[in-house]
C-alpha positions in Angstrom: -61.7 23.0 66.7 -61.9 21.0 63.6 -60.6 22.3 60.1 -63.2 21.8 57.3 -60.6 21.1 54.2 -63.6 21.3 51.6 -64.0 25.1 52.2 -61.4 28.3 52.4 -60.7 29.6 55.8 -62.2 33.0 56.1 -60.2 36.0 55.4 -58.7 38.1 58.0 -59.7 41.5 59.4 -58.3 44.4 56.9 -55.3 45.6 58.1 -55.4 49.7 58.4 -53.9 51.6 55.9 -53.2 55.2 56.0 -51.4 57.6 53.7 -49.3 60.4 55.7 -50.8 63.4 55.6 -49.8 65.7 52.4 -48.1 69.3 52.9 -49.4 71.6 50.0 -48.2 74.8 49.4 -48.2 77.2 45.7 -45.4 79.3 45.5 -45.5 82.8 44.3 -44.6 82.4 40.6 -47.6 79.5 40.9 -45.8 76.2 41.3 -47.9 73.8 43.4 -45.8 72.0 45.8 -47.3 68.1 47.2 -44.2 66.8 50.1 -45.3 63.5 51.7 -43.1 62.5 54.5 -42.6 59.0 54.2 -39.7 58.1 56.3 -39.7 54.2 56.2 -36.0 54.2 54.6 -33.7 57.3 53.2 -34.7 57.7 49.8 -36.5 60.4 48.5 -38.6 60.6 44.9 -39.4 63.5 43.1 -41.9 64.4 40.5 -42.3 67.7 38.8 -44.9 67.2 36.4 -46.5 70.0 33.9 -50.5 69.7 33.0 -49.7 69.3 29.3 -49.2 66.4 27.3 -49.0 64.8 23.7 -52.6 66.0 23.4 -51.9 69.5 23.2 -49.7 69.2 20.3 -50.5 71.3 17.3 -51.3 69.2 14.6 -48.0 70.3 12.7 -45.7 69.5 15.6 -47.1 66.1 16.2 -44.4 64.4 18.4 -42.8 67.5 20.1 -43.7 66.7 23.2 -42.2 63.4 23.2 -38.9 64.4 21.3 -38.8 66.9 24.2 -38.9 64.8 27.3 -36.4 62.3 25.6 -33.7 64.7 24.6 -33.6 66.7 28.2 -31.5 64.3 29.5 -28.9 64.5 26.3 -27.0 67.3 27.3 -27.2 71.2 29.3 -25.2 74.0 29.1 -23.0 72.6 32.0 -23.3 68.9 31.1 -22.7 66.7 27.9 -25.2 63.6 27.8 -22.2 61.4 28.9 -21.4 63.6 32.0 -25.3 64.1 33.3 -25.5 60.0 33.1 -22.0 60.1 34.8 -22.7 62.1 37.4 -26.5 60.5 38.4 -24.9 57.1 38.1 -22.2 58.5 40.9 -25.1 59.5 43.1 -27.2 56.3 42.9 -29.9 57.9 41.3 -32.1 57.8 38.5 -33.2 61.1 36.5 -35.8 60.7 33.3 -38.9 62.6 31.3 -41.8 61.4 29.3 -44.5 62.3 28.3 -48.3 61.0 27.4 -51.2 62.1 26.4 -52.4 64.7 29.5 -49.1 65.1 31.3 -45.2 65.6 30.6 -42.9 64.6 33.9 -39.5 64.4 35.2 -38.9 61.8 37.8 -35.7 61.8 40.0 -35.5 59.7 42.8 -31.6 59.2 45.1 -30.9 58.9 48.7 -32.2 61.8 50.8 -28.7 62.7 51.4 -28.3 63.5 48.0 -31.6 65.7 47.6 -30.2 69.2 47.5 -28.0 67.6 44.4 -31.2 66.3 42.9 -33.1 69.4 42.9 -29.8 71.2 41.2 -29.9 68.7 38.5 -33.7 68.7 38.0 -33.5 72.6 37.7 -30.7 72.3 34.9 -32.5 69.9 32.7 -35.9 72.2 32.8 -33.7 75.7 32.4 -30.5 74.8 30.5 -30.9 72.1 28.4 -29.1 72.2 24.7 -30.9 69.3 22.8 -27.4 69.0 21.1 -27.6 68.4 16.9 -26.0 64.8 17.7 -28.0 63.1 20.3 -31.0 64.7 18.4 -30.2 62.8 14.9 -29.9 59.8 16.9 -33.3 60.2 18.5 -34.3 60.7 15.0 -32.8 57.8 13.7 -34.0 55.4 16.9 -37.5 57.0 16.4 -37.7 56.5 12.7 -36.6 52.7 13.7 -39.2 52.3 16.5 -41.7 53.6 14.4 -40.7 50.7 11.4 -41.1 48.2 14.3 -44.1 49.5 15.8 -46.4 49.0 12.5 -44.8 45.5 12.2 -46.8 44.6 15.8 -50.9 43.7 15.9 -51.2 45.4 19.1 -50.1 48.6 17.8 -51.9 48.0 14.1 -55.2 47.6 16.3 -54.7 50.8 19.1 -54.2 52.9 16.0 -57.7 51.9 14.7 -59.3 51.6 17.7 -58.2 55.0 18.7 -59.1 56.8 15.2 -62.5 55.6 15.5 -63.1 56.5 19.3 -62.0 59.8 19.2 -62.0 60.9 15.2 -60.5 65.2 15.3 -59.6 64.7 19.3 -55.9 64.6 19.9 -56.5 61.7 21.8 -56.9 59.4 17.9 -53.2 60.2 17.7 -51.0 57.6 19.2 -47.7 57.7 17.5 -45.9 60.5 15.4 -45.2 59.8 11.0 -42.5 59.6 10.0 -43.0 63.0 8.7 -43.6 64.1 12.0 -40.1 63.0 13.1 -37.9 64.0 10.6 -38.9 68.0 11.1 -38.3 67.8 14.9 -35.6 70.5 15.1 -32.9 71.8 17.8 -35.2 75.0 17.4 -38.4 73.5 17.9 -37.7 71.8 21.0 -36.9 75.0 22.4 -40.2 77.0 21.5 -41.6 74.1 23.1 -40.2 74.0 26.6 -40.4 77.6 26.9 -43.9 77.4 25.9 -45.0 74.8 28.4 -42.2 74.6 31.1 -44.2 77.3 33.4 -44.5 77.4 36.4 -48.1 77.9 36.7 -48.3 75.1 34.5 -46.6 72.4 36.6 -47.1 70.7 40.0 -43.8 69.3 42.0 -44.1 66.3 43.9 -42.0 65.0 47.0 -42.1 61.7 48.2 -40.1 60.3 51.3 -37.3 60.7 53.2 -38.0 64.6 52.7 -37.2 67.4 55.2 -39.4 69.9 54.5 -38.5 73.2 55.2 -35.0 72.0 53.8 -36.7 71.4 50.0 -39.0 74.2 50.2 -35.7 76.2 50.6 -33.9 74.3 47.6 -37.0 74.9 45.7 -37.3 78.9 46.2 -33.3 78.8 45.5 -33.6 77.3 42.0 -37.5 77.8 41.0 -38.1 81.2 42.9 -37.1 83.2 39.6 -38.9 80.9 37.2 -41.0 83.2 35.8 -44.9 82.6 35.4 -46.8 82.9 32.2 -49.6 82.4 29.6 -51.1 79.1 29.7 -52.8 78.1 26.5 -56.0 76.9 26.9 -56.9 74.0 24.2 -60.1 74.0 23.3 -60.5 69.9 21.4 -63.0 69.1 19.3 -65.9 66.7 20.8 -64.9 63.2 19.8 -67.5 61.4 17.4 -70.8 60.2 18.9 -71.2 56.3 17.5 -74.7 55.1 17.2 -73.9 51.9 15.3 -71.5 48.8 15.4 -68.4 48.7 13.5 -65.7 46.0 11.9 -62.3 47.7 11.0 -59.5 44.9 9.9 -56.2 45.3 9.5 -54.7 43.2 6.9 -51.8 41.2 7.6 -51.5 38.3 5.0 -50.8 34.8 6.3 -51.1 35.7 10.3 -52.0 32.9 12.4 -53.8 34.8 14.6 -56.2 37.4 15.0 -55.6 40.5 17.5 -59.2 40.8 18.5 -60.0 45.0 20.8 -63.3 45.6 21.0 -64.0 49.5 22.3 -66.5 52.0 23.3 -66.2 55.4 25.4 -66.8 55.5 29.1 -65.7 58.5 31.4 -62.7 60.4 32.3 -60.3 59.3 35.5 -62.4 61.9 38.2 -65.6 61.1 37.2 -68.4 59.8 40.2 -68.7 56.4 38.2 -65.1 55.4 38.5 -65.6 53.0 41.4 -68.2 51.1 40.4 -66.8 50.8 37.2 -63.8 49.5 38.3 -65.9 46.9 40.3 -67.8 46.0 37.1 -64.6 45.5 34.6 -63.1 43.3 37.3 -66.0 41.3 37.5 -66.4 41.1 33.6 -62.7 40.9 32.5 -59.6 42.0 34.7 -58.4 39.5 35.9 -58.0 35.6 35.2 -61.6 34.5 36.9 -63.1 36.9 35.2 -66.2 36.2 33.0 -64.1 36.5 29.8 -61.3 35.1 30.6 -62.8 31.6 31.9 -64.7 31.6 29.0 -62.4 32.1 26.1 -59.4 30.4 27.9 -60.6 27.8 30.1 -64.1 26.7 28.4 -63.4 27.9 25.3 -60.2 27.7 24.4 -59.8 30.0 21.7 -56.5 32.0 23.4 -54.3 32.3 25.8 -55.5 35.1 27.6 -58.6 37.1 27.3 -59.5 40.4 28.9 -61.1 43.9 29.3 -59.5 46.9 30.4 -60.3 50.4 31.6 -58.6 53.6 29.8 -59.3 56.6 32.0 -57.6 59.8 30.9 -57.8 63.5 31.7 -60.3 64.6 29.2 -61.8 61.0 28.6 -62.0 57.1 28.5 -62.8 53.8 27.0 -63.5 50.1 27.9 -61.8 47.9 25.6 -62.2 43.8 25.8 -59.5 42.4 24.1 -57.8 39.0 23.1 -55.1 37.2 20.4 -57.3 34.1 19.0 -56.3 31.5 16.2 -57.7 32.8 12.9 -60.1 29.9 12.7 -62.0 30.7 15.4 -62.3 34.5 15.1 -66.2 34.3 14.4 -66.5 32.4 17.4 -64.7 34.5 19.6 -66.3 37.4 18.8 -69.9 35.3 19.7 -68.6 35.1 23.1 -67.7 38.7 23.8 -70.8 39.7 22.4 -72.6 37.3 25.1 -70.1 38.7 27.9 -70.6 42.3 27.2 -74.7 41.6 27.2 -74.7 39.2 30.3 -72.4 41.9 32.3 -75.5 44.2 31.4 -79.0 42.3 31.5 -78.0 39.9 34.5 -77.5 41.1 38.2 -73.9 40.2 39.5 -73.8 37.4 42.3 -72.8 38.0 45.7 -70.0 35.4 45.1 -68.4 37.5 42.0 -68.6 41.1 43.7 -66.8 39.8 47.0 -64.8 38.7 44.7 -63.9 41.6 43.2 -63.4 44.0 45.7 -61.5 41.4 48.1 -58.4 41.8 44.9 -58.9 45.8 44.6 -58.8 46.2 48.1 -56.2 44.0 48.8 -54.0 44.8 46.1 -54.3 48.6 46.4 -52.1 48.6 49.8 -49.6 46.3 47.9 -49.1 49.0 45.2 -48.0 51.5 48.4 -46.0 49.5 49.8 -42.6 50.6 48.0 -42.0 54.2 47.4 -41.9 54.3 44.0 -45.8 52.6 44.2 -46.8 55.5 46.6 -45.7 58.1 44.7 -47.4 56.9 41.7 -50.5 56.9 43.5 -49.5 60.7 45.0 -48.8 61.9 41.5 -52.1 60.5 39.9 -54.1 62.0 43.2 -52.5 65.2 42.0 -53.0 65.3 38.3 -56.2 63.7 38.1 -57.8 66.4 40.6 -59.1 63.7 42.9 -60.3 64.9 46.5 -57.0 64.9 49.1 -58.8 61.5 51.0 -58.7 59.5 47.6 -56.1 57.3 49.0 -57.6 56.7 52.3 -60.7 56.3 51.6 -59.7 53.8 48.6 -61.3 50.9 50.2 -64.0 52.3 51.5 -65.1 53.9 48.5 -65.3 50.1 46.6 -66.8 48.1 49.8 -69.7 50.6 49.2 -70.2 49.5 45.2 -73.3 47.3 45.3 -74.6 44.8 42.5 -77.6 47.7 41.5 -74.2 50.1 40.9 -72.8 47.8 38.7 -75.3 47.1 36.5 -76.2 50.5 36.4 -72.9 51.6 35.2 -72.4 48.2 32.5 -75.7 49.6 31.2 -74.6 53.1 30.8 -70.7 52.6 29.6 -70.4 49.1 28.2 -72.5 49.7 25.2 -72.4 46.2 22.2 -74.9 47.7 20.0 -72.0 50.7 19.2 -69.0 49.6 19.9 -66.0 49.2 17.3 -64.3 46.1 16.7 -60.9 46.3 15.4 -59.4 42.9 13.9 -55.5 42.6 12.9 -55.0 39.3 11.0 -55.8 37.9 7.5 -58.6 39.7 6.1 -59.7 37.3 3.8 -59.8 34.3 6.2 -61.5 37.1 9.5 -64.0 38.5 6.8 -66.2 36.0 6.4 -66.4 34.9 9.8 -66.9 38.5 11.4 -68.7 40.0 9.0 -72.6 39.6 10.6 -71.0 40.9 13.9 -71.3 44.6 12.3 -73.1 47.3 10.7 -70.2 48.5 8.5 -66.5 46.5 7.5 -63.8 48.3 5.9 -60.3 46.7 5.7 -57.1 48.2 6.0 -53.5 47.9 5.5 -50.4 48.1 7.8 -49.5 51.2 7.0 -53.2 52.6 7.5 -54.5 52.6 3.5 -57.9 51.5 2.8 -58.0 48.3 0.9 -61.1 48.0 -2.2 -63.2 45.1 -0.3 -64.0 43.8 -3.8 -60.5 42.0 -3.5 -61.5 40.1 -0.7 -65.1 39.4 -1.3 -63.7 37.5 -5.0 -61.2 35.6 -2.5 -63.7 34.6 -0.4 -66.0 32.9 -3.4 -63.1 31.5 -4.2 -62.9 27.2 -4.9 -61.3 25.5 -2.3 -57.2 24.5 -3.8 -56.2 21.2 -3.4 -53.8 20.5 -1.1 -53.9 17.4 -0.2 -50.6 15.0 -0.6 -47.2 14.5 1.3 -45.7 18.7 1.6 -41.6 19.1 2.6 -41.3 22.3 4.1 -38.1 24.8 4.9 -38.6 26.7 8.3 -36.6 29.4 8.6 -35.9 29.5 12.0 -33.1 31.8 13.4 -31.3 32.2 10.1 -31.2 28.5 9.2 -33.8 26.4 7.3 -35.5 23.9 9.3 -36.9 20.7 7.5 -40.1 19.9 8.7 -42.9 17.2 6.9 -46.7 17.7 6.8 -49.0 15.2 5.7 -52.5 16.7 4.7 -56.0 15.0 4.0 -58.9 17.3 2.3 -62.4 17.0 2.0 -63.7 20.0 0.4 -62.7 23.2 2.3 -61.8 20.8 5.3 -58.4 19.9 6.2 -56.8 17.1 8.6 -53.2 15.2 8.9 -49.8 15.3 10.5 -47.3 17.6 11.0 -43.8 15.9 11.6 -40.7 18.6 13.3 -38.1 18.0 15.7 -39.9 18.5 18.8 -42.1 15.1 17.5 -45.2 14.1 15.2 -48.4 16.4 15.8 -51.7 15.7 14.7 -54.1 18.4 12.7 -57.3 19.2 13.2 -59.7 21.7 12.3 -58.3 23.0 9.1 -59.8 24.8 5.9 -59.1 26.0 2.6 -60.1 29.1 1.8 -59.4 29.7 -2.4 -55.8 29.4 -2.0 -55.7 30.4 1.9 -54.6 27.3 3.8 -55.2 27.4 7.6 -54.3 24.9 10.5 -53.6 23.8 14.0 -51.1 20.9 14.7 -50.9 19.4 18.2 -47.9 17.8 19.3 -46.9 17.0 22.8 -43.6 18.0 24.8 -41.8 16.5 27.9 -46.0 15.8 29.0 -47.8 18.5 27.9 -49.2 19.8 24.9 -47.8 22.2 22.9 -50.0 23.8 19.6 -48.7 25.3 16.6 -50.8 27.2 14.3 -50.1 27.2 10.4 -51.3 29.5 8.2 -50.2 29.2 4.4 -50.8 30.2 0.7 -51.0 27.1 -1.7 -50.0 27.8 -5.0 -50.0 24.5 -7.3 -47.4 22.2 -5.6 -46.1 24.9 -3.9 -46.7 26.1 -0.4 -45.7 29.2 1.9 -46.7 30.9 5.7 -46.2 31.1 8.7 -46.0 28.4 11.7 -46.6 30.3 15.3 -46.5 29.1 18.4 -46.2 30.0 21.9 -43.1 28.3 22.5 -41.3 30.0 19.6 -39.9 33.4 18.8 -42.6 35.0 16.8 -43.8 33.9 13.1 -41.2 31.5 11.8 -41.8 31.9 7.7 -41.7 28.5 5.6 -41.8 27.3 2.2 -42.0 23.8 0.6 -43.5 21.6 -2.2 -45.4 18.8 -2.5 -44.3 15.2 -3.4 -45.1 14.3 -6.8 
């Protein structure tokens, strides 16, 4: 036989997978019960997991749910914080709660001989937990410091956006308590809240492994069987907004050398018929790294380091989100090739080539995911919550093999929709403006803490004359603490600026540059031990005076600088 080196050898046969065969059970109070025995080593996870989430918040207790999972851990009535973490870190085990949007879960998971411990535990965090004064001013105080460091990141700056104009009066626009919101959480509240949602009939509990059956359906009548049932409150949301037009929302962060680019529009909840195909379709268009985005912003483009689209599928709803972090300069352009993307994913048929593709990753990586116990429960738990039939995991495969190229552009027709979508841009609004502008209907500009900024003052910055910076610039880095003496050298012609940008790592060259009144944005290229390294420079010239921001890949965020130039 003779190997032909110019082509791939051919892929094997699929090798069967099969999920053991779930027990399912409701006990008399009305807590579902899921056991899959999954005996490949002794270890046994556990999942009890109640069907509300952040969502169902009242709008005046905004962050309960969180600060509930959190402090159930902190202390019981027979266990201070220190003692609980004591006594799980004797066992081997791990005990935790949180919470998200649809769902709020405790997840234990220890050696099967320990289970009949577990389940004790698990039933004194849910009954008999104190939410001690102490351990809830420090969850204050890390919360109200989380919070601080959350709005000083793009990616959150843009999901906050992005989710306010998805979903507009839907619980799902809320993705992060005020501070507000934090600093009413009370010892008293928590309570009213788990004894409002910690029912029974409210909650599923999930086994997975090493688990003997009749054994745990014992423990769990032992210290559930009393759990008394009661009224669930059924949330009626409002309908999120229906968009009929495109839309440019920036963020305003002053002297960013990038832009944190998400472009969004709503698709279809997790259980819906359209799920498989649409996976098929995003993988195609933007999952992965040889998908159509990413090869075209990254590897022909160059414009970032990554580029992508993703899939949000929740309880109640979804979105489709293509998203990417591009030098400012090139923010128009990037948003040019999106657009293209998302209309070529939708007028052009898929090739044979790119749908094999596709479904030889999902279906090969899905068995992966089970493969460790903590990866099949997950899948277990979202079979569970989700409502998905009780073959979902076995007929996995199956289910995307079928997707054919008529499904897919079907379903990019019907969820991937340019013409309405909302573009959320974090980065210098007065150098993004006037490149993203024409890509919408309506701009409005924000700033990090979520005001709306009068566009008049960037519309006057954008007629602004070009400054003149143009000479031999000394500049302070402040990297780490200590200043760092760097030189640049800049040449201007007009709004365009070129030169050299001297550091310790070498002499760079710059290219592609503008002034923008007194905005001053760059990229310097220097190379490192045989490969390139880029560092974009973003600055505000003020006379002979300069100041901004150098970022780079290689270093540890936006390193600040100031200087002046040579007389």
């Amino acid at each position: 036989m003779t190997l032909d080196r110019n082509r791939p050898p051919e892929p094997l046969e699929p090798v069967p997978f099969g999920v053991p065969t779930a027990f399912r059970t409701t006990m008399a109070n009305g807590l579902r019960v899921v056991i899959v025995d999954d005996e490949r080593i002794p270890l046994s996870s556990y999942r009890l997991v109640f069907l509300t989430g952040d969502a169902n918040e009242s709008r005046n207790e905004i962050g309960i749910n969180s600060a509930l999972a959190s402090m159930l851990t902190e202390g019981t009535e027979n266990h201070s914080s220190r003692e609980l973490a004591e006594k799980i870190e004797r066992l081997g085990a791990s005990l935790s709660a949180s919470s998200n949007d649809d769902f709020t879960m405790i997840a234990a998971s220890a050696l099967s001989m320990y289970a009949a411990d577990m389940i004790e535990l698990l039933a004194e965090i849910v009954f008999s937990p104190t939410f001690p004064e102490n351990e809830l001013d420090l969850y204050r105080r890390n919360s109200i410091e989380g919070l601080k460091f959350q709005r000083s990141q793009p990616s959150f700056l843009a999901n906050e956006q992005v989710a306010k104009l998805l979903y507009g009066q839907h619980p799902y626009a809320t993705i992060s308590p005020k501070l507000a919101d934090i600093e009413r959480l009370t010892r008293d509240a928590l309570e009213k809240a788990r004894r409002r949602e910690f029912l029974p009939n409210n909650a599923v509990f999930i086994a997975v492994g090493d688990v003997r059956k009749d054994e745990l359906l014992l423990q769990l009548e032992d210290h559930f069987g009393d759990w008394e049932s009661g009224d669930r409150h059924i949330h009626e949301f409002p309908q999120p907004p229906v968009r009929t037009a495109r839309s440019l929302t920036i963020v305003d962060r002053p002297g960013s050398a990038q832009a944190n680019i998400v472009i969004a529009n709503r698709t279809i909840p997790r259980n819906h018929s359209d799920y498989f195909p649409l996976i098929v379709m995003n993988q195609v268009l933007g999952a992965g790294a040889s998908s159509r985005v990413f090869m075209n912003l990254r590897e022909e483009k160059g414009y970032t380091y990554g580029a992508y689209t993703r899939l949000d599928t929740k309880r109640l709803d979804g979105s489709i989100e293509a998203t990417a972090e591009v030098r400012t300069a090139v923010t128009g352009e990037s948003l040019k090739e999106f657009f293209y993307e998302l209309n070529r994913i939708r007028d052009e048929r898929v090739i044979d080539e790119e749908i094999d593709d596709a479904k030889n990753f999902l279906t090969g990586v899905f068995p992966i995911r089970a493969e460790t116990q903590e990866g099949l429960t997950s899948l277990v738990v979202s079979q569970e919550l989700y409502g998905l039939p009780h073959d979902y995991l076995d007929t996995y495969r199956a289910h995307i093999e079928a997707v054919t190229a008529d499904e897919i552009q079907r379903v990019a027709n019907e969820y991937v929709r340019p013409a309405e979508m909302a573009i959320v841009i974090v980065g210098d609004a007065g150098e993004i403006l006037p490149q993203a502008r024409e890509w919408a209907d309506t701009v409005e500009i924000f700033d990090k803490d979520g005001n709306e900024r009068n566009m008049n003052e960037y519309e006057v910055a954008a007629d602004t004359d070009a400054a003149d910076v143009a000479g031999e610039w000394t500049l302070a880095l402040n990297f780490m603490g200590s200043d760092v003496e760097i030189k640049m050298h800049l040449e201007q012609d007009g709004s365009s600026v070129s030169g050299k940008l001297v550091t310790m790592l070498g002499e760079g060259t710059i290219s592609g540059g503008r002034v923008n009144g007194s905005k001053v944005t760059a990229t310097a290229i220097t190379e490192l031990q045989g490969q390139e390294v880029e560092f974009a420079i973003t600055g505000t010239a003020e006379v002979d005076s300069l100041s901004g921001v150098i970022t780079s890949a290689m270093l540890p965020g936006d390193l600040e600088f100031k200087g002046t130039r040579a007389a």
